[in-house]
C-alpha beads as a LAMMPS data file, in Angstrom:
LAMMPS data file: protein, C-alpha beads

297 atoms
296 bonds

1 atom types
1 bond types

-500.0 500.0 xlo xhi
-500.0 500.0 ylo yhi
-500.0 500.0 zlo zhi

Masses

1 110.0

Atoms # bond

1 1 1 281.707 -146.396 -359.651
2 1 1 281.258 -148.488 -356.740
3 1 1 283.749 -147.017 -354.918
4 1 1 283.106 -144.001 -355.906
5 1 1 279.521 -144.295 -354.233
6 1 1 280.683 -146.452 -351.750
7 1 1 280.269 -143.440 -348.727
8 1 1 276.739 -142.336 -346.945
9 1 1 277.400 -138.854 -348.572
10 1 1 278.871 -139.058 -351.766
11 1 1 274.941 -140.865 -352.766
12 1 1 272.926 -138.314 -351.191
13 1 1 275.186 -136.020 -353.596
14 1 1 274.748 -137.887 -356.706
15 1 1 270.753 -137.915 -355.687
16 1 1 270.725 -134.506 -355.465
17 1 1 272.821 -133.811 -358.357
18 1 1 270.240 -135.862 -360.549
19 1 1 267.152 -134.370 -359.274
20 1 1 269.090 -130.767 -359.933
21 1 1 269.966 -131.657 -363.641
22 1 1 266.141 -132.879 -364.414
23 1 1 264.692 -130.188 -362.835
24 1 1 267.073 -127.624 -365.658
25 1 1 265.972 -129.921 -368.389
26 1 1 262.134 -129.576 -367.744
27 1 1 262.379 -125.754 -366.586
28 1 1 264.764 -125.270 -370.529
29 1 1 262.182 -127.476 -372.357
30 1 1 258.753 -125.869 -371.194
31 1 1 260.249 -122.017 -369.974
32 1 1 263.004 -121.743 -372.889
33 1 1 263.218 -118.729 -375.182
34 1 1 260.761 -117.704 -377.336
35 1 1 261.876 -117.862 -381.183
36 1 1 258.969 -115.563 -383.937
37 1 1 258.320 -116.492 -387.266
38 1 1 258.986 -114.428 -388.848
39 1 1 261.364 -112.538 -386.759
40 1 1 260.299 -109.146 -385.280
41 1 1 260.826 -105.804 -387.357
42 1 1 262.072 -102.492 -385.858
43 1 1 261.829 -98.871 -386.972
44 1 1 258.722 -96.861 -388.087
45 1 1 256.287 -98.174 -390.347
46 1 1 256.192 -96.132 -393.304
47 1 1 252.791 -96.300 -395.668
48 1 1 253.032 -97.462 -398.959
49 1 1 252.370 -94.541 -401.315
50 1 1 253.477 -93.469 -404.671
51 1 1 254.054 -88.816 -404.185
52 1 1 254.622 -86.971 -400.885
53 1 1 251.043 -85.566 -400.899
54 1 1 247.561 -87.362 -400.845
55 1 1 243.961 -87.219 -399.755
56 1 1 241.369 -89.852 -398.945
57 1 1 240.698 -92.990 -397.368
58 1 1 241.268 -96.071 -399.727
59 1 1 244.669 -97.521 -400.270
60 1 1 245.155 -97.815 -403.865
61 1 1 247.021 -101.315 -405.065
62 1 1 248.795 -99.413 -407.739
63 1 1 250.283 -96.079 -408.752
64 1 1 247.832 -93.161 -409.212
65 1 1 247.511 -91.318 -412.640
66 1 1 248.560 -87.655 -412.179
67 1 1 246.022 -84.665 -411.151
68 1 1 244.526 -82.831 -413.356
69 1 1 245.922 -79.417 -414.756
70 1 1 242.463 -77.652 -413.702
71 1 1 242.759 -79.377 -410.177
72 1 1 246.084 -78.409 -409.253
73 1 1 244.998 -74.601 -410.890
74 1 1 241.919 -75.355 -407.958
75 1 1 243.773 -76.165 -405.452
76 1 1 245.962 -73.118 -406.239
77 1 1 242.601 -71.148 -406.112
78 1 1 241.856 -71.798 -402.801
79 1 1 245.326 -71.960 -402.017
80 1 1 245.211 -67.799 -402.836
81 1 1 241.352 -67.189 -401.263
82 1 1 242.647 -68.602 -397.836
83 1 1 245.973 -66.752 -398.054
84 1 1 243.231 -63.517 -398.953
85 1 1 241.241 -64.217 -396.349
86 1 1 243.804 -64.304 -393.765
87 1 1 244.811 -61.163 -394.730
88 1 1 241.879 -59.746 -394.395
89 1 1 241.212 -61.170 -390.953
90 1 1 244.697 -59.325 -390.211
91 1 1 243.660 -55.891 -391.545
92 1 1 240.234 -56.247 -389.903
93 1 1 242.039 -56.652 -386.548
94 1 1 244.519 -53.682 -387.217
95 1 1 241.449 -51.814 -388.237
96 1 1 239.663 -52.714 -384.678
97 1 1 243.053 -51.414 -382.766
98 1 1 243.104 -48.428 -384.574
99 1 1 239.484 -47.900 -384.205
100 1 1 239.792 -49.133 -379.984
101 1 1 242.958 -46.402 -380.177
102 1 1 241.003 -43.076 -381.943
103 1 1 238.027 -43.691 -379.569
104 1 1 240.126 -44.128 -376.498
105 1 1 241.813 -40.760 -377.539
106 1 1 238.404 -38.847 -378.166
107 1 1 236.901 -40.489 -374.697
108 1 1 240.360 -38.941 -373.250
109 1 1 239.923 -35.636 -375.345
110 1 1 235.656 -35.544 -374.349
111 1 1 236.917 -36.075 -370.525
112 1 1 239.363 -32.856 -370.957
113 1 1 236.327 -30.913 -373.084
114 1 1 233.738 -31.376 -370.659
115 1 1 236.119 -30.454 -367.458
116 1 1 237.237 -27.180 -368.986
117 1 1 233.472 -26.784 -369.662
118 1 1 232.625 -27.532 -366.113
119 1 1 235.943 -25.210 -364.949
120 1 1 234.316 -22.677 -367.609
121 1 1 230.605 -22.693 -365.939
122 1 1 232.087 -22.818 -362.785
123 1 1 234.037 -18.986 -363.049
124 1 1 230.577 -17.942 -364.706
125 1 1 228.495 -18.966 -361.468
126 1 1 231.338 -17.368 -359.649
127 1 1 230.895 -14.009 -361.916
128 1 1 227.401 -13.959 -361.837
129 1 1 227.100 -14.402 -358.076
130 1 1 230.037 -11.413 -357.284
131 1 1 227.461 -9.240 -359.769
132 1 1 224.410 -10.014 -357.948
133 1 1 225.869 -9.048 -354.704
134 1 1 227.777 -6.077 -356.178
135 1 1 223.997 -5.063 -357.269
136 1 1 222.560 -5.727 -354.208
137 1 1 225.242 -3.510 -352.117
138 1 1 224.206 -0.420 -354.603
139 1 1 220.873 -1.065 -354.089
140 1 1 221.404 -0.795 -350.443
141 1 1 223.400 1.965 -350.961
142 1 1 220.727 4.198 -353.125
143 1 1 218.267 3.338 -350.868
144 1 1 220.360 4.783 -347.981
145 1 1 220.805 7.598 -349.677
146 1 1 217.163 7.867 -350.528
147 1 1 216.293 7.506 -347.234
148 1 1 218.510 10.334 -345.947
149 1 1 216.888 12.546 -348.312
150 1 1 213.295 11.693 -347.761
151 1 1 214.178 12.183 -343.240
152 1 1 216.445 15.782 -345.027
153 1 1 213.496 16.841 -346.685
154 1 1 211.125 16.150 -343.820
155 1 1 213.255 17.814 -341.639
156 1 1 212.957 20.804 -343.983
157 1 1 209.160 20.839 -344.621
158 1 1 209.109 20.696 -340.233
159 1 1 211.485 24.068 -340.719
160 1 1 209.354 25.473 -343.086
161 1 1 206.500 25.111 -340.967
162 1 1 207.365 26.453 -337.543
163 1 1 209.171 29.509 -339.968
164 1 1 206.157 30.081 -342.093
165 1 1 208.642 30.017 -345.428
166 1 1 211.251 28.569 -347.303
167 1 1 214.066 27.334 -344.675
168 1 1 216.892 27.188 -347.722
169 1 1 216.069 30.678 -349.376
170 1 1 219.074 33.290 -349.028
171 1 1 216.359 36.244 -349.224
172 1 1 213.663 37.273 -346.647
173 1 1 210.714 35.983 -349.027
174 1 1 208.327 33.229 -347.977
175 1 1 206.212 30.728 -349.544
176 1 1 207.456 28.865 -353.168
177 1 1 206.403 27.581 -356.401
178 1 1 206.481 24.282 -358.378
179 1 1 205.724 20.793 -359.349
180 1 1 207.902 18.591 -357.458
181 1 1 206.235 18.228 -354.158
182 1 1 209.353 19.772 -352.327
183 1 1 209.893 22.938 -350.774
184 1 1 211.479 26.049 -353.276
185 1 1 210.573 28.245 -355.975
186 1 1 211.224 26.173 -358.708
187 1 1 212.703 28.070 -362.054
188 1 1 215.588 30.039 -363.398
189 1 1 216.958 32.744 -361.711
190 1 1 216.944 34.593 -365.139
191 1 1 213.585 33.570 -365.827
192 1 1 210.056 35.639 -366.092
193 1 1 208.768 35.563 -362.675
194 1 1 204.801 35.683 -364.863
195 1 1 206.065 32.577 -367.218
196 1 1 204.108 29.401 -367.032
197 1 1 206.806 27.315 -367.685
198 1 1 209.930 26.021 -365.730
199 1 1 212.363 25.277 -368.846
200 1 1 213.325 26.859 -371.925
201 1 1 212.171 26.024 -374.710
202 1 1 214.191 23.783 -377.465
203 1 1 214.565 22.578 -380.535
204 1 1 215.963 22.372 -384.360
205 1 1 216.644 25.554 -386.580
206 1 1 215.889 25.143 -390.206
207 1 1 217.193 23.259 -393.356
208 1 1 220.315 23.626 -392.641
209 1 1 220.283 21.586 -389.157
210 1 1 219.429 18.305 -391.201
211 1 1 222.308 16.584 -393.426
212 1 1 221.678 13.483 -395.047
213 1 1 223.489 14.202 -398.490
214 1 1 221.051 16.378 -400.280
215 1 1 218.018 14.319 -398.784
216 1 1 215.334 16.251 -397.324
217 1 1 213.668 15.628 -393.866
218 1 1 209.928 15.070 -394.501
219 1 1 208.945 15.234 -390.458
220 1 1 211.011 17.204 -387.975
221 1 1 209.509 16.376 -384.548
222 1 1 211.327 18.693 -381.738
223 1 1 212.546 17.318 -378.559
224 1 1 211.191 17.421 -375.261
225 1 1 212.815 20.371 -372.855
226 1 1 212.859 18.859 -369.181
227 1 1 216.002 20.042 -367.695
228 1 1 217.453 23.809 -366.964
229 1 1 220.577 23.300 -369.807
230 1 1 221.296 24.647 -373.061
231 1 1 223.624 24.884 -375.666
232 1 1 224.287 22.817 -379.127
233 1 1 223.439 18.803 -379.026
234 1 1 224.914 17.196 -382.176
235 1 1 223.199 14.030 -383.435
236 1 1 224.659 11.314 -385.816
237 1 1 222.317 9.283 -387.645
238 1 1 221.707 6.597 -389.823
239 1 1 219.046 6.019 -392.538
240 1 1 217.829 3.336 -394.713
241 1 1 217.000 3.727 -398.164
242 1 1 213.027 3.915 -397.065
243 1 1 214.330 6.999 -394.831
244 1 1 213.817 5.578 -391.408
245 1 1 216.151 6.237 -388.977
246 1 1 217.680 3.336 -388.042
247 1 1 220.434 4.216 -385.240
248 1 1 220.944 7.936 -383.468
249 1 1 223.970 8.843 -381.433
250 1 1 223.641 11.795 -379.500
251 1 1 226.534 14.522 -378.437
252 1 1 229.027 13.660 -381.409
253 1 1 231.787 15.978 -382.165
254 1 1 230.513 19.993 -382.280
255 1 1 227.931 19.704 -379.301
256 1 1 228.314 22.618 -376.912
257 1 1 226.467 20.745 -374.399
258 1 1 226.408 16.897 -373.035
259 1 1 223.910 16.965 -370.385
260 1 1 221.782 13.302 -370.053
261 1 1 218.600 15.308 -369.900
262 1 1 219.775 16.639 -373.770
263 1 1 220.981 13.988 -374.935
264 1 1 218.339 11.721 -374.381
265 1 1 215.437 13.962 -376.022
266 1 1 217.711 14.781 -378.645
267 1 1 218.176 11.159 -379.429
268 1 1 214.674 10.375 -379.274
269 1 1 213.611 13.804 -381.533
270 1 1 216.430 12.250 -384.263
271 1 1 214.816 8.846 -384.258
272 1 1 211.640 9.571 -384.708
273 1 1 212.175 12.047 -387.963
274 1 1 211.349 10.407 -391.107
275 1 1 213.419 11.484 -394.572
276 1 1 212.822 11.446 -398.044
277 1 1 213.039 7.607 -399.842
278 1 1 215.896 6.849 -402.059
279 1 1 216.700 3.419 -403.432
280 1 1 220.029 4.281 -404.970
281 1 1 221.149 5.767 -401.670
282 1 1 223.560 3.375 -399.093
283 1 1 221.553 0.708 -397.128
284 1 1 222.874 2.564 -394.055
285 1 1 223.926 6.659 -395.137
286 1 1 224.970 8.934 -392.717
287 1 1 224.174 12.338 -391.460
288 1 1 223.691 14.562 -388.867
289 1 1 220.600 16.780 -387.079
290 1 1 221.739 19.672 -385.073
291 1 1 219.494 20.356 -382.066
292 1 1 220.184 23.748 -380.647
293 1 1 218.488 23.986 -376.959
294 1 1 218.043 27.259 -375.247
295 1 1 216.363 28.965 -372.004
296 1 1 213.414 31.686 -371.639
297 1 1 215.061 35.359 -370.563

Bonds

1 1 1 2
2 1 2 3
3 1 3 4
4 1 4 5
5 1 5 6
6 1 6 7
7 1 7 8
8 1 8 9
9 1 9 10
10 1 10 11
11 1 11 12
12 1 12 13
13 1 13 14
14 1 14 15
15 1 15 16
16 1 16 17
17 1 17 18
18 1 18 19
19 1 19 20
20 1 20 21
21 1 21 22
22 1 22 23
23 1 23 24
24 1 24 25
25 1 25 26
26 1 26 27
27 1 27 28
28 1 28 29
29 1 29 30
30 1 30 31
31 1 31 32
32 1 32 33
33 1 33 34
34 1 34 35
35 1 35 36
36 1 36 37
37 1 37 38
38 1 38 39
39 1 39 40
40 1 40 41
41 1 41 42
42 1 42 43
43 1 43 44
44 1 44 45
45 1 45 46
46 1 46 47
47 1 47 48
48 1 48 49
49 1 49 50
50 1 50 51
51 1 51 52
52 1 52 53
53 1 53 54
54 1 54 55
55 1 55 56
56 1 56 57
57 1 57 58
58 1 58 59
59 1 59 60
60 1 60 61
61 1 61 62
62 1 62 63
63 1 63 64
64 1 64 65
65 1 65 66
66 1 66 67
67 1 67 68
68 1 68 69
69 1 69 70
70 1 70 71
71 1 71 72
72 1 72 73
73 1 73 74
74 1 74 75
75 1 75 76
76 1 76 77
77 1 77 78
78 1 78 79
79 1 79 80
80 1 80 81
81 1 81 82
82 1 82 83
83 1 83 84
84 1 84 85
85 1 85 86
86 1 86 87
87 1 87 88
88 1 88 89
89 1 89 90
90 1 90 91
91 1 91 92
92 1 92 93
93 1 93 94
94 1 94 95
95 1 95 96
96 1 96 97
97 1 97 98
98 1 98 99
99 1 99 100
100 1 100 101
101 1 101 102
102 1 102 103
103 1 103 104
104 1 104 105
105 1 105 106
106 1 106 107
107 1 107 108
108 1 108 109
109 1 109 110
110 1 110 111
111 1 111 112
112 1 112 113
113 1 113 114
114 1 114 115
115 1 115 116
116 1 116 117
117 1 117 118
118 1 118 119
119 1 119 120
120 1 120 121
121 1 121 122
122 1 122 123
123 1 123 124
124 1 124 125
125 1 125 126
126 1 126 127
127 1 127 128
128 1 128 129
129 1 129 130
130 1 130 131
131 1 131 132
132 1 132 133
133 1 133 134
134 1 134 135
135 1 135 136
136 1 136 137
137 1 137 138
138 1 138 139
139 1 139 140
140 1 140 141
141 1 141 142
142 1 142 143
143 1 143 144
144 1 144 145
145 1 145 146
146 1 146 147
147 1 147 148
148 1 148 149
149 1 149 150
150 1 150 151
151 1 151 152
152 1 152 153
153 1 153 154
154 1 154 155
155 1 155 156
156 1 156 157
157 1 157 158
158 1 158 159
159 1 159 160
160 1 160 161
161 1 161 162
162 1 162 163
163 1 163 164
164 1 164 165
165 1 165 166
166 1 166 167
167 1 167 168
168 1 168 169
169 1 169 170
170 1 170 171
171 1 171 172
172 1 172 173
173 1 173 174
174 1 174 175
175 1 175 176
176 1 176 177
177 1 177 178
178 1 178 179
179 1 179 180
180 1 180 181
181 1 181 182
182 1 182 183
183 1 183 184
184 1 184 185
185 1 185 186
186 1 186 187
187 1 187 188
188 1 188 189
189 1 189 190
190 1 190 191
191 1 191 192
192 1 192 193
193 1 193 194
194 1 194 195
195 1 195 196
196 1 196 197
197 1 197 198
198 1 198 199
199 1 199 200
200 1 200 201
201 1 201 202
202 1 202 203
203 1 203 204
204 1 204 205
205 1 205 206
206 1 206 207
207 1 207 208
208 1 208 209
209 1 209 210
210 1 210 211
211 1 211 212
212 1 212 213
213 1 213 214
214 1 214 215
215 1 215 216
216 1 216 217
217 1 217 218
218 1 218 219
219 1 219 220
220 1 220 221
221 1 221 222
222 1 222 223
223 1 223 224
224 1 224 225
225 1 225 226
226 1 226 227
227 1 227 228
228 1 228 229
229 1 229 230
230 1 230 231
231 1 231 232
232 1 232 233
233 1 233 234
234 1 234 235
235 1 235 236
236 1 236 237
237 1 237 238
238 1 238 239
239 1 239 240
240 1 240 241
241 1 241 242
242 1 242 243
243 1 243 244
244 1 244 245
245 1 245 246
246 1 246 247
247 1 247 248
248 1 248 249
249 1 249 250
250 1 250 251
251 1 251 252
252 1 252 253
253 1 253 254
254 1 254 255
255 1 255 256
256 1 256 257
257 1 257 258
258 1 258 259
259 1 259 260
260 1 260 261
261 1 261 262
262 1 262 263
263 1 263 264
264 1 264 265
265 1 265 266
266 1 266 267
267 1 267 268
268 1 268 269
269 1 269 270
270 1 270 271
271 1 271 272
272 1 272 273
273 1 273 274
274 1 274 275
275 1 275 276
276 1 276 277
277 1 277 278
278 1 278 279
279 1 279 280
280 1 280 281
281 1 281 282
282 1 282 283
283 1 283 284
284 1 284 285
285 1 285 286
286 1 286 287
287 1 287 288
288 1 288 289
289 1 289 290
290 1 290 291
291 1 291 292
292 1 292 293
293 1 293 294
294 1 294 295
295 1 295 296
296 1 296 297
């Protein structure tokens, strides 16, 4: 040992060496490794239980008795009324999307209505405006025309004047005759020149001019002659079963003669005639009045 120690160095190595080894001893006695009584478990902590279902709070120490019958039946109960209910939440949903679907189609369908109706209005604006100004150029037009014959028949009445007769007249005659306020002699050139009259006289024949089916006519007014026509006006009517007249169509088939001024008294001379009552007779029967219209020789 001695001479083993016997150098400067070789101490101050065995000094250092000694400190070294203490210093381990200390650090292993107070810093060692940790030892746990017991010894530390690993895995997952399962909870003590006695089924694979439970409920509640309180750990029981030993098993449980089974559930009742009528529990589990509960349980099954409301089991079924949620599995209901969820259904119905479903089919109230799919009822909402069908309902959101039909009244997005009828907004779609209203949209397309009420454009057509707006297209529709429009062409009747359109229409009505075209008529009104259609109207308006005739009246223009008639009152032209009026107008020329109100300066034509001034012009006339001027002649007339400065000639001391009738400017139009093919004969050597002066002077005229009338009602109208116009220059002529008014009448028929066939006509009694000592007649008071300017038309003919009109009007039905007998019996045998009304036909209503074996009806008879209880008032025959005539009509009115105002024009310088004649010949046959044929009038269809139609009578109730009180025997009014009801509608009158004048110049049917076997009238000789068509003329407005005819047809328009005849018309009003059919309405106005008044036949016998029948209440087995057709709401509506037809029949005929002959109006036979002719001129003073």
């Amino acid at each position: 040992m001695s001479s083993f120690l016997n150098t400067k160095h070789k101490r101050k190595s065995a000094v250092i060496t000694s400190v070294i080894m203490s210093l381990l001893l200390i650090l292993m006695f107070f810093v060692g490794m940790t030892y746990l009584d017991p010894p530390e478990e690993y895995g997952i902590a399962v909870n003590f239980g006695t089924s694979n279902v439970g409920q509640g709070n309180v750990q029981p120490k030993e098993p449980l008795a089974p559930a009742p019958k009528e529990t589990v039946e509960e349980i099954e109960e409301v089991q079924e009324e949620i599995q209901e209910e969820v259904v119905e939440e479903s089919t109230v949903e799919e009822v909402q999307e069908v309902t959101e679907d039909v009244a997005t189609q009828e907004s779609e369908e209203s949209i397309a209505i009420k454009k057509q109706q707006e297209a529709k209005k429009k062409a009747e604006e359109i229409a009505k405006q075209a008529k009104l100004q259609k109207e308006k150029i005739e009246r223009e037009k008639q009152a032209a025309i009026a107008k020329q014959k109100a300066e034509e028949a001034a012009k006339r009445e001027k002649l007339d004047a400065l000639i001391g007769g009738v400017s139009n007249s093919k004969g050597t005659a002066t002077g005229g005759e009338g009602d109208d306020n116009e220059a002529g002699d008014k009448g028929k050139v066939t006509g009694d020149p000592n007649a008071s009259g300017y038309y003919g006289n009109g009007g039905g024949g007998g019996d045998g001019d009304y036909n209503l089916g074996g009806r008879k006519p209880l008032s025959r007014p005539k009509p009115n002659y105002i024009c310088n026509e004649e010949g046959l006006v044929v009038v269809s009517i139609e009578v109730d079963t009180n025997g009014r007249v009801i509608k009158a169509t004048a110049g049917v088939k076997g009238s000789t003669n068509t003329a407005t001024c005819l047809l328009t008294q005849a018309k009003e001379a059919a309405l106005k005639t008044t036949w016998q009552a029948d209440s087995n007779a057709p709401s509506k029967q037809v029949g005929t009045i002959k109006y036979r219209f002719s001129l003073s020789q």
